[in-house]
N, CA and C of each residue as an Amber inpcrd file, in Angstrom:
protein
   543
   1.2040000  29.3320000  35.4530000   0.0050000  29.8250000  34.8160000
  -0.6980000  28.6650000  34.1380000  -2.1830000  28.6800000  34.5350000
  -2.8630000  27.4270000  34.0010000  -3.6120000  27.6920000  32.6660000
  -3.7940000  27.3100000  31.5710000  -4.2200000  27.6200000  30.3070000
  -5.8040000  26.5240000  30.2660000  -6.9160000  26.5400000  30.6240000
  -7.7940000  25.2470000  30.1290000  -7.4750000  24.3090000  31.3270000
  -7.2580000  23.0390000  30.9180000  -7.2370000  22.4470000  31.9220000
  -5.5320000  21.5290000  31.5660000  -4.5940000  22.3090000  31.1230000
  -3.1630000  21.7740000  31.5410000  -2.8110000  23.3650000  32.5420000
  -1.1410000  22.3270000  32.7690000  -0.3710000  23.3470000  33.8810000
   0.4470000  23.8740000  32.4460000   1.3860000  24.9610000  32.9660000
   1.8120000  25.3690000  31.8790000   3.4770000  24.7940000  31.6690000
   3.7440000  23.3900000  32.1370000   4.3510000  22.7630000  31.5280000
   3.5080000  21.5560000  30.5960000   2.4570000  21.7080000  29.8980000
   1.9330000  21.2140000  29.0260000   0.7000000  19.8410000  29.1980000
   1.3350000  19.4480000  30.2080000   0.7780000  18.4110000  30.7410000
  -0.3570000  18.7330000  31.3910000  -1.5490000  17.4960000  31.2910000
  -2.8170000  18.1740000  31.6160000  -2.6680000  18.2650000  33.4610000
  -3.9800000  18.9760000  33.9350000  -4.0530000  19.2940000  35.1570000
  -4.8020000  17.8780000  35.9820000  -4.3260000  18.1130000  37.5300000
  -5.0160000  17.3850000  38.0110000  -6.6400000  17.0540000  37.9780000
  -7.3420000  18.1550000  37.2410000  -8.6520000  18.0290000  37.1100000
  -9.2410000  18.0580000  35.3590000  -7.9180000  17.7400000  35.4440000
  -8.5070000  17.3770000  33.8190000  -8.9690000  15.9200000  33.2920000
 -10.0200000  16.0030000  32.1160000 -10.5300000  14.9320000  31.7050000
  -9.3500000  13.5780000  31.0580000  -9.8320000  12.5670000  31.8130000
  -8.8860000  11.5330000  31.5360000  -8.8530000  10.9670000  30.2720000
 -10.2550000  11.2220000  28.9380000 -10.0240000  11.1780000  27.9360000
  -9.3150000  11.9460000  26.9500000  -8.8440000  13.3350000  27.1430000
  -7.6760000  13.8150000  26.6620000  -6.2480000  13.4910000  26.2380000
  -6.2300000  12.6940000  27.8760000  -4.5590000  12.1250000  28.0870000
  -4.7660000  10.6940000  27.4190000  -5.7190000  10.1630000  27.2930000
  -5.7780000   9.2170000  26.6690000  -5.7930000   9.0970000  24.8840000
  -6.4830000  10.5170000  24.6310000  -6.1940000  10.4440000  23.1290000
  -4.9350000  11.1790000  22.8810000  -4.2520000  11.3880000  23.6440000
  -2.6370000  12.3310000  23.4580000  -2.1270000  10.5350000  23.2460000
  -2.4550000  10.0600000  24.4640000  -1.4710000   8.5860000  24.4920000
  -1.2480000   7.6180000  22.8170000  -2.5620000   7.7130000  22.6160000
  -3.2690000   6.9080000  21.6350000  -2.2080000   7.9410000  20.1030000
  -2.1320000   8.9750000  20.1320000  -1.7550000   9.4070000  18.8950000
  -0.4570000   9.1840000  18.9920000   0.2020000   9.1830000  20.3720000
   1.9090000   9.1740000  20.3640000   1.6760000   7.8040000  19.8680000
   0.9100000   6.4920000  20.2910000   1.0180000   5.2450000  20.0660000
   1.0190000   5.4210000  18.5020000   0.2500000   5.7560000  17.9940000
   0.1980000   5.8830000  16.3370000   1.3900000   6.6380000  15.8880000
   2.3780000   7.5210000  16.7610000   3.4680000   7.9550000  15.7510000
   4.2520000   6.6120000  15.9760000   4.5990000   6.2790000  17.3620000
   5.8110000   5.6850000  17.3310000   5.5220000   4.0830000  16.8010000
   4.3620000   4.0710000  16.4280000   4.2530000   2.7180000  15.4550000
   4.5310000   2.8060000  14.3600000   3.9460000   3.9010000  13.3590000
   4.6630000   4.5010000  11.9800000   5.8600000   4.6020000  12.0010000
   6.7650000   5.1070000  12.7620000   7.9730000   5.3900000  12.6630000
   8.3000000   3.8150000  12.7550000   8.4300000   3.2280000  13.6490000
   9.1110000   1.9770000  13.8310000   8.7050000   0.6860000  12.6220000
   7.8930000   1.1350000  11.8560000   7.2040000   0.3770000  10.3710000
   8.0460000   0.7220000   9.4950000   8.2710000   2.4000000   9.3750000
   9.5090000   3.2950000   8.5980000  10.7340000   2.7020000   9.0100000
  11.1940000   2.3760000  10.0630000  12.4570000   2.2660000   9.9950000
  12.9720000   0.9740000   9.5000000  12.0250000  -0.3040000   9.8590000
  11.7040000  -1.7560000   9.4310000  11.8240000  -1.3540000   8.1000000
  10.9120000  -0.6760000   7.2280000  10.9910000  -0.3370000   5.1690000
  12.2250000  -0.3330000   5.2550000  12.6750000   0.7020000   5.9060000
  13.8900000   1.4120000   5.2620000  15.2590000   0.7000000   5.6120000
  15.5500000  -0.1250000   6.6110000  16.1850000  -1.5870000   6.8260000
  16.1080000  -2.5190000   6.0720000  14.6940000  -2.5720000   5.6460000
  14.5640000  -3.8160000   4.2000000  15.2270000  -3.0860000   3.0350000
  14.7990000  -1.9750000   2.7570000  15.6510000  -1.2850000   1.5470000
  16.6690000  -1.2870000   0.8720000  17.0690000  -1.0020000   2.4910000
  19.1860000  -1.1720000   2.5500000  19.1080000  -2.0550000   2.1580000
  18.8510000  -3.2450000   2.7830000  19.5490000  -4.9990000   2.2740000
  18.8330000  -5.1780000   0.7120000  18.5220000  -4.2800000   0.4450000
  17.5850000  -4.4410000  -0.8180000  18.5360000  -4.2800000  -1.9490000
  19.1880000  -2.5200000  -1.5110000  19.6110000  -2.0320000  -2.4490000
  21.2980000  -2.7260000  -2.4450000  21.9050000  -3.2820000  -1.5710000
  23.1550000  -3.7960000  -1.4380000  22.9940000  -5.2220000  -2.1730000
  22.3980000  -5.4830000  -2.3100000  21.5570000  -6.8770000  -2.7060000
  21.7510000  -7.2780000  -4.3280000  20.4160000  -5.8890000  -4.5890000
  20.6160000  -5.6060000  -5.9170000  20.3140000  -4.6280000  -7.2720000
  21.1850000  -3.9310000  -5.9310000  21.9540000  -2.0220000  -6.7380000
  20.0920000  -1.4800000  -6.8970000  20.3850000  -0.4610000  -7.4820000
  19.2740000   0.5690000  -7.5760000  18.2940000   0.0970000  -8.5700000
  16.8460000   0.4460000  -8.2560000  16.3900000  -0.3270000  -8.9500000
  15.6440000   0.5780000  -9.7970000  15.0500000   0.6100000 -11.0090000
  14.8080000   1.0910000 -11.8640000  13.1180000   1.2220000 -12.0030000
  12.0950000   2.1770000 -11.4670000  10.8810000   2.0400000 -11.9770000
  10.8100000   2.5040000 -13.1390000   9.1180000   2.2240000 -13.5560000
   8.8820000   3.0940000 -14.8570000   8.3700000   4.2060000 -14.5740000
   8.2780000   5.0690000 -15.5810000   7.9700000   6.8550000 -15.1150000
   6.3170000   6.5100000 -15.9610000   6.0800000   7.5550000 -14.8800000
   4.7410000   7.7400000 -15.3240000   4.0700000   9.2280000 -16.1140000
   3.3690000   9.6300000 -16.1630000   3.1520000  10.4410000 -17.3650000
   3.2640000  11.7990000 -16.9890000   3.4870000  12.1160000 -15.4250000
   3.9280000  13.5800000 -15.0440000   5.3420000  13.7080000 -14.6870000
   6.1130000  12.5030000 -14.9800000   8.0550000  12.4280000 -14.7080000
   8.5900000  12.0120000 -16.0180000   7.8080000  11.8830000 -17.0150000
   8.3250000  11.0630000 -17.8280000   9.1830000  12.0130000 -19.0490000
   8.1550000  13.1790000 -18.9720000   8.8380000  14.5910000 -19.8550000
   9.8220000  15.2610000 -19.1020000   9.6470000  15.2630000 -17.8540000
  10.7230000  15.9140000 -17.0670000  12.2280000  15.3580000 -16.8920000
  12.4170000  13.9770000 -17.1060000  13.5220000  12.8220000 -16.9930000
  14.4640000  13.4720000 -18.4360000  15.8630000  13.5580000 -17.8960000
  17.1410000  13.8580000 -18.6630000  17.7260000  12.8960000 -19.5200000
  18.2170000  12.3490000 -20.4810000  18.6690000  11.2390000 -21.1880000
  19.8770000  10.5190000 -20.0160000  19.4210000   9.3010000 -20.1240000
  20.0180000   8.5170000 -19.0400000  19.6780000   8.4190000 -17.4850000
  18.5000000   9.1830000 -17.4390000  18.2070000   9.9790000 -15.7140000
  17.2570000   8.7530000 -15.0660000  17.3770000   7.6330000 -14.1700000
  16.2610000   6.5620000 -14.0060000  15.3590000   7.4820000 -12.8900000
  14.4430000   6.3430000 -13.0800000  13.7590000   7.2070000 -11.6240000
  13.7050000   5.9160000 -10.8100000  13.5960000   6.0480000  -9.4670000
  14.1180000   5.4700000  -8.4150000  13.1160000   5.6750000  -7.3820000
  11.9370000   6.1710000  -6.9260000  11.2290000   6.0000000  -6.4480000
  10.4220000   7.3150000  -6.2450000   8.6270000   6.8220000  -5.4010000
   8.3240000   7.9960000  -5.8930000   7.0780000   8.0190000  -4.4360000
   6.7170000   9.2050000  -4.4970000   6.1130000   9.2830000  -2.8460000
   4.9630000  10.5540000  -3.5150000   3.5680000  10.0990000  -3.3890000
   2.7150000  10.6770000  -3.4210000   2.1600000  11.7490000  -2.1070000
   1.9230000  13.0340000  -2.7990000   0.8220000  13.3680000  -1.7300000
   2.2170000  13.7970000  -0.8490000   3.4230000  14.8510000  -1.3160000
   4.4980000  15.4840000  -1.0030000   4.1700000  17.0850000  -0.0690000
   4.9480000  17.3270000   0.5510000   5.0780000  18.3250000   0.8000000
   6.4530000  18.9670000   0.8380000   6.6120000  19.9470000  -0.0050000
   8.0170000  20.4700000   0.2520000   8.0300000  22.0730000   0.6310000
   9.0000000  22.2620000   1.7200000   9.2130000  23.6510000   1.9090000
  10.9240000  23.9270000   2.0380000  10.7530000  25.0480000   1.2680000
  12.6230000  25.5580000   1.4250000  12.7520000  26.3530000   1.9030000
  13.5310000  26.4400000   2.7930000  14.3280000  27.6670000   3.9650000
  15.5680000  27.9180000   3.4710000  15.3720000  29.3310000   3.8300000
  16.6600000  30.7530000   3.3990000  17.4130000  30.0470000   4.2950000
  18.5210000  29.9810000   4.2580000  19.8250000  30.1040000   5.6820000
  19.4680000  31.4340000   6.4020000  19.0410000  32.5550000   5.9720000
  19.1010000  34.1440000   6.3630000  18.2900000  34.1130000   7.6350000
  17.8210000  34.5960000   8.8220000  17.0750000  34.7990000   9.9600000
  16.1410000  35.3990000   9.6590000  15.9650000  36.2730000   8.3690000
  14.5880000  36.9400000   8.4500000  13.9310000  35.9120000   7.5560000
  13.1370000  36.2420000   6.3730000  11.3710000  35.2590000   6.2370000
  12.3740000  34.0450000   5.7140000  12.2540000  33.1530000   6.6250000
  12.5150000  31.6920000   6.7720000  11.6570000  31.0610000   5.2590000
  10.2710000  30.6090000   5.5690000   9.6540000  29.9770000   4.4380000
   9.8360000  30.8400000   3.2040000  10.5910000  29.6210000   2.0940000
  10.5950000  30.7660000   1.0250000   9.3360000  29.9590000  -0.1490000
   9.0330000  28.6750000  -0.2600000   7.7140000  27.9050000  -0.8530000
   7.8480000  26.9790000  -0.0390000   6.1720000  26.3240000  -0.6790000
   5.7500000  25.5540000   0.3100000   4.7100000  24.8870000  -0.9260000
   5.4770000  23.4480000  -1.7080000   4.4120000  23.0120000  -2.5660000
   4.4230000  21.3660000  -2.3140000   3.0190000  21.2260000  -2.5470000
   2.5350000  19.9920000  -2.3910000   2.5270000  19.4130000  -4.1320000
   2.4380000  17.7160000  -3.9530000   2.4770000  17.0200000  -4.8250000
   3.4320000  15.8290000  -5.1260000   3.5210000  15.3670000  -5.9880000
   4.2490000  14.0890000  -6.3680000   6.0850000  13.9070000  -6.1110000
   6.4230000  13.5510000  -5.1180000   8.0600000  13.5750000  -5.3520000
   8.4660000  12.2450000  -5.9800000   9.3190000  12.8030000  -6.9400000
  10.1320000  11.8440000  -7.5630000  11.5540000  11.9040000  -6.9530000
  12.1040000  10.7090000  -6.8610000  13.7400000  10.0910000  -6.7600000
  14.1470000  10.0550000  -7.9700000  15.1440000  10.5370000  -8.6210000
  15.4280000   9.9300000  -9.7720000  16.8420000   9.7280000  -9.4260000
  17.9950000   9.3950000 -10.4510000  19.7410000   8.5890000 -10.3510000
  20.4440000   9.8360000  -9.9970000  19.8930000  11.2090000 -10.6390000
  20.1160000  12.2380000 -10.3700000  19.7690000  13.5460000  -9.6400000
  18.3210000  13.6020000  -9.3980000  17.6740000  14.5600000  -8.3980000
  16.3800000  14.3380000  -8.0510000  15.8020000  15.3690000  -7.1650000
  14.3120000  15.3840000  -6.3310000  13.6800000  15.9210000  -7.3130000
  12.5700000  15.6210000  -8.0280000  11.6040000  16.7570000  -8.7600000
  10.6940000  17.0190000  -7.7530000   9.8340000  17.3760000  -7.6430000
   8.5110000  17.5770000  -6.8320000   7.6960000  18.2940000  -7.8980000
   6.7620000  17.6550000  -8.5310000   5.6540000  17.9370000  -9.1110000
   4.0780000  17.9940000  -8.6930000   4.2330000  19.5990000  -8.4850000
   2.8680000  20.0610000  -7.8710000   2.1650000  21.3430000  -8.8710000
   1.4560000  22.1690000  -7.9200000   0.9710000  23.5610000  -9.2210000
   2.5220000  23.9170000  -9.7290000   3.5780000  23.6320000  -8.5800000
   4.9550000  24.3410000  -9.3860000   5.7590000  22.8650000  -9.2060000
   7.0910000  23.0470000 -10.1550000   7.4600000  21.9740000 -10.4640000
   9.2040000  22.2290000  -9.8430000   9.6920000  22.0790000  -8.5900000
  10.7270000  22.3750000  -7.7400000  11.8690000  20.9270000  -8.3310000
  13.2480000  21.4210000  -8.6610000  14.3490000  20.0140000  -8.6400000
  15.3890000  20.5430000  -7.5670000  15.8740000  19.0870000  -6.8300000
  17.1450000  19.2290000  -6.1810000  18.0410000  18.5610000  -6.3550000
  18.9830000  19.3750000  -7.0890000  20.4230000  18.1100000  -7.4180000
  20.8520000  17.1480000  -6.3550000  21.2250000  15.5990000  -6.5720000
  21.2680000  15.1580000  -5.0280000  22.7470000  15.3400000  -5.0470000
  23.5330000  15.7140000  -5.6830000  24.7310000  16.1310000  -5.0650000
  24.9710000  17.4980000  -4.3760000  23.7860000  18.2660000  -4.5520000
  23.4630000  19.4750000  -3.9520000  23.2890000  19.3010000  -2.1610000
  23.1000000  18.0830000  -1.7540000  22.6960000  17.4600000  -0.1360000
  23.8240000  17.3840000   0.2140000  24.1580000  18.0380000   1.2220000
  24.9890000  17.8130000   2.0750000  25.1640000  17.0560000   3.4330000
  23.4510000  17.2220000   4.0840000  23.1830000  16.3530000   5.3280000
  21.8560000  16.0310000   5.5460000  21.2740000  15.0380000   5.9470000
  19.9010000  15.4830000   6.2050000  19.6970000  14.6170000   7.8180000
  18.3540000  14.9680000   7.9460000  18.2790000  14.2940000   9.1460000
  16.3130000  14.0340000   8.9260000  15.9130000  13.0230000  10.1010000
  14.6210000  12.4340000   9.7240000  13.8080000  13.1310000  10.9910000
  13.1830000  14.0840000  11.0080000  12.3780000  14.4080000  12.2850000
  10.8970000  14.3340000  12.0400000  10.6400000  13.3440000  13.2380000
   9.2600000  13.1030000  12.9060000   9.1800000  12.2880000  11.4350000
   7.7100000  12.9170000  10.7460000   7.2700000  12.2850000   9.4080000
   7.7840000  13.0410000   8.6690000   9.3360000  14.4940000   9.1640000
   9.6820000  15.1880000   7.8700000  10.9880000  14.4680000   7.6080000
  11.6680000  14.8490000   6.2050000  13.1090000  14.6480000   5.7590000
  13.8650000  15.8720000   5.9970000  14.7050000  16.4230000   6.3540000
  15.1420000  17.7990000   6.6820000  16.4640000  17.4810000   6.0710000
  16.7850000  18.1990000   4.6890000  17.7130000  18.3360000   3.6300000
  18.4890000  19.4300000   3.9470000  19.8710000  19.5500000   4.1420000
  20.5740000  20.8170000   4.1110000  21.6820000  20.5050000   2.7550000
  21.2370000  21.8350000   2.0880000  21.9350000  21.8990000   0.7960000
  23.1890000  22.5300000   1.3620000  24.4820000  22.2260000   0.3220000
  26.0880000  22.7740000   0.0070000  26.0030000  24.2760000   0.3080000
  24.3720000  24.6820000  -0.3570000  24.5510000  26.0120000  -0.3620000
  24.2560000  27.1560000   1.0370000  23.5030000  26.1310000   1.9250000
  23.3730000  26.7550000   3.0180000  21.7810000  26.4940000   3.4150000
  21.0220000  26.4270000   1.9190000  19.3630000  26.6730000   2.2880000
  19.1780000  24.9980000   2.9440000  17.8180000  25.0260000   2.9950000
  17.4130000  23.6840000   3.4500000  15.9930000  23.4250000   3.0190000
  15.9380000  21.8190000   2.6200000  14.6620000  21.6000000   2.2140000
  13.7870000  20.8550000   3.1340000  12.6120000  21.0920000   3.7960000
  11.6540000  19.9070000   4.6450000  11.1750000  19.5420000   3.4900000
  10.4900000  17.7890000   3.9250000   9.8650000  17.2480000   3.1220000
   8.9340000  16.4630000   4.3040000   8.0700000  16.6410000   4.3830000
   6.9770000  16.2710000   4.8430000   6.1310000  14.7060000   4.1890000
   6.4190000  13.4360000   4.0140000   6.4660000  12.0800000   3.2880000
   5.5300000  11.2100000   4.0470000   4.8950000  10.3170000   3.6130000
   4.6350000   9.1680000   4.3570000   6.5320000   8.5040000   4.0750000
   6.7140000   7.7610000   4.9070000   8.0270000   6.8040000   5.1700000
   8.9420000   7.6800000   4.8360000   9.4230000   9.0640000   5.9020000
  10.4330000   9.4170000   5.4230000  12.3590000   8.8640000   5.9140000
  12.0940000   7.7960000   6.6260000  13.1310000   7.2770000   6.6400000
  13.7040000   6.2500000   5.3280000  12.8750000   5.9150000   4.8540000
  13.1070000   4.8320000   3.8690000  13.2730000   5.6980000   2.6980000
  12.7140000   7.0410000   2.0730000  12.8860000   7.8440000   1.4270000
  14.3190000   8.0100000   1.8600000  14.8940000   8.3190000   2.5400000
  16.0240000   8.9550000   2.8280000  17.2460000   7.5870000   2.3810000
  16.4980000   6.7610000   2.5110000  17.8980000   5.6590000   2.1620000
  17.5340000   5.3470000   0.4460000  16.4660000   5.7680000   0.1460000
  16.4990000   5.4100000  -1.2950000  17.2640000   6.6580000  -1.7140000
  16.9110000   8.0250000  -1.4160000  17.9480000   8.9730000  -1.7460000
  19.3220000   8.5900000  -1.5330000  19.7720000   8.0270000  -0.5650000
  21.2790000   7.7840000  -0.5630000  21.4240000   6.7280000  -1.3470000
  20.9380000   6.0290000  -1.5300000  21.4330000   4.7510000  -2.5260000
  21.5200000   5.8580000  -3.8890000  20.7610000   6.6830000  -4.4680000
  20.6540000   7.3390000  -5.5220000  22.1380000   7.8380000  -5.6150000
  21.8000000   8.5970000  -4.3390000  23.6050000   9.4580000  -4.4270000
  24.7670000   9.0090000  -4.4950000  25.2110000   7.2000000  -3.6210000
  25.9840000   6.5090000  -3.9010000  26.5690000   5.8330000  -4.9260000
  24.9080000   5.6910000  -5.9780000  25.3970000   5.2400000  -7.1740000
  26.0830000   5.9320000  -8.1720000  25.4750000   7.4130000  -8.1390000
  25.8580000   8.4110000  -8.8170000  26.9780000   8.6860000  -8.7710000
  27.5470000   8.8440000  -7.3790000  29.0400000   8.5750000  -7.0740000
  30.2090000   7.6920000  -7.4850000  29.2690000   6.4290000  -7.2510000
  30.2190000   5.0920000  -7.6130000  30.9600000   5.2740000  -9.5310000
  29.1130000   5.4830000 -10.2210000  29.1960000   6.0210000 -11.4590000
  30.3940000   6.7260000 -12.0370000  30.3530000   8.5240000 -11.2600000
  31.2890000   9.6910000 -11.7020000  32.4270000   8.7960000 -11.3770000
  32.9240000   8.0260000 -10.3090000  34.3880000   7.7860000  -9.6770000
  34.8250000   6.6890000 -11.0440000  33.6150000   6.1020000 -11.6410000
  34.2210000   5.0110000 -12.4590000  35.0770000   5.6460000 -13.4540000
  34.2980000   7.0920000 -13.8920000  34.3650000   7.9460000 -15.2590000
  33.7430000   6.9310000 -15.6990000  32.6620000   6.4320000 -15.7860000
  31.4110000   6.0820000 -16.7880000  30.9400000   7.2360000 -17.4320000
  30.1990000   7.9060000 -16.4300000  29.2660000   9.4440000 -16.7970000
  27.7090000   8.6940000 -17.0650000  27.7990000   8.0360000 -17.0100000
  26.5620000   7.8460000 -17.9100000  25.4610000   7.0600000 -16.7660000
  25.8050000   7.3040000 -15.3520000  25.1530000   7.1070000 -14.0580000
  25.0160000   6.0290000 -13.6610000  23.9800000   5.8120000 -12.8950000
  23.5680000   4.2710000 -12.3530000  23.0890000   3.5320000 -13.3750000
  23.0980000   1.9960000 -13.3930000  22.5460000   1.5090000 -14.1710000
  21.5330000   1.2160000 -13.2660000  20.1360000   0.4300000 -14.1810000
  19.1220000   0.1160000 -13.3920000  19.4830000  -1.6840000 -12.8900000
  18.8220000  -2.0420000 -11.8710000  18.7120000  -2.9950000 -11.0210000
  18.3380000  -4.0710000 -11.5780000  18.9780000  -5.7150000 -12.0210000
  18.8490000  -6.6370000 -13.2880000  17.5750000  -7.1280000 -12.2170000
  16.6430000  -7.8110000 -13.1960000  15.4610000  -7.9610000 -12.5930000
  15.1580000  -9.5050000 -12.9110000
């Protein structure tokens, strides 16, 4: 069955306009250049953060009330999208808010009209599809995150979680320290 001018395996038809397939070409060229820029960040990162440990920004004036005594923040990605999924089969989307994500030593805030946290010891796996982060919590639900650079996001989250780890295993408690500058 022909839809327009593709076959209905997606691909355009023999009588279709050759500027179509050309701006399909042109946008795959623009993902798989982003991605391969993302994965380059997020390679520099690593050697970044092994280098020299987590590094410590300053908070700015919509993370700065929200931050726990001792809590650093660790990086931050404008212009967020987050949505959380039920584990359950029936209504899948349970929100869907845009705005500021913060990294901090200890969790995700996302500050938008609503203000969403995810413990990062709450992550159990994630994976990078496309420009999303796809978070599966301990508990079963799952978070997309929709990012510019979500591969490099994903290794600053694990550096977060490693430290936090390294931290609890010391019995410090008192988390990551920030990154000597």
């Amino acid at each position: 069955m022909e839809r327009g001018d593709r076959t209905s395996d997606g691909l355009p038809s023999a009588g279709a306009d050759p500027r179509e397939a050309d701006a399909a070409l042109g946008d795959a060229g623009d993902i798989v250049a982003r991605a391969a820029a993302d994965e380059a960040a997020a390679d520099a990162a690593r050697a970044r953060f092994r280098r020299q440990g987590l590094p410590a920004l300053a908070p700015d004036e919509r993370i700065e009330p929200l931050l726990e005594p001792g809590e650093l923040l660790v990086a931050v990605r404008h212009a967020a999208l987050l949505e959380r999924r039920d584990p359950s089969p029936g209504e899948r989307l349970t929100t869907g808010v845009a705005g500021e994500l913060y990294v901090t030593s200890r969790r995700l805030v996302l500050v938008g009209r609503l203000t969403l946290s995810v413990e990062l010891a709450a992550i159990a796996d994630a994976v990078v599809s496309g420009e999303r982060l796809l978070l599966v919590l301990r508990d079963g639900h799952g978070v997309a995150l929709q990012v510019a650079g979500p591969r490099r996001l994903w290794v600053e989250i694990a550096a977060a979680r490693a430290s936090a780890r390294a931290a609890q295993a010391a019995g410090s408690g008192a988390g990551p320290q920030p990154a000597a500058r």
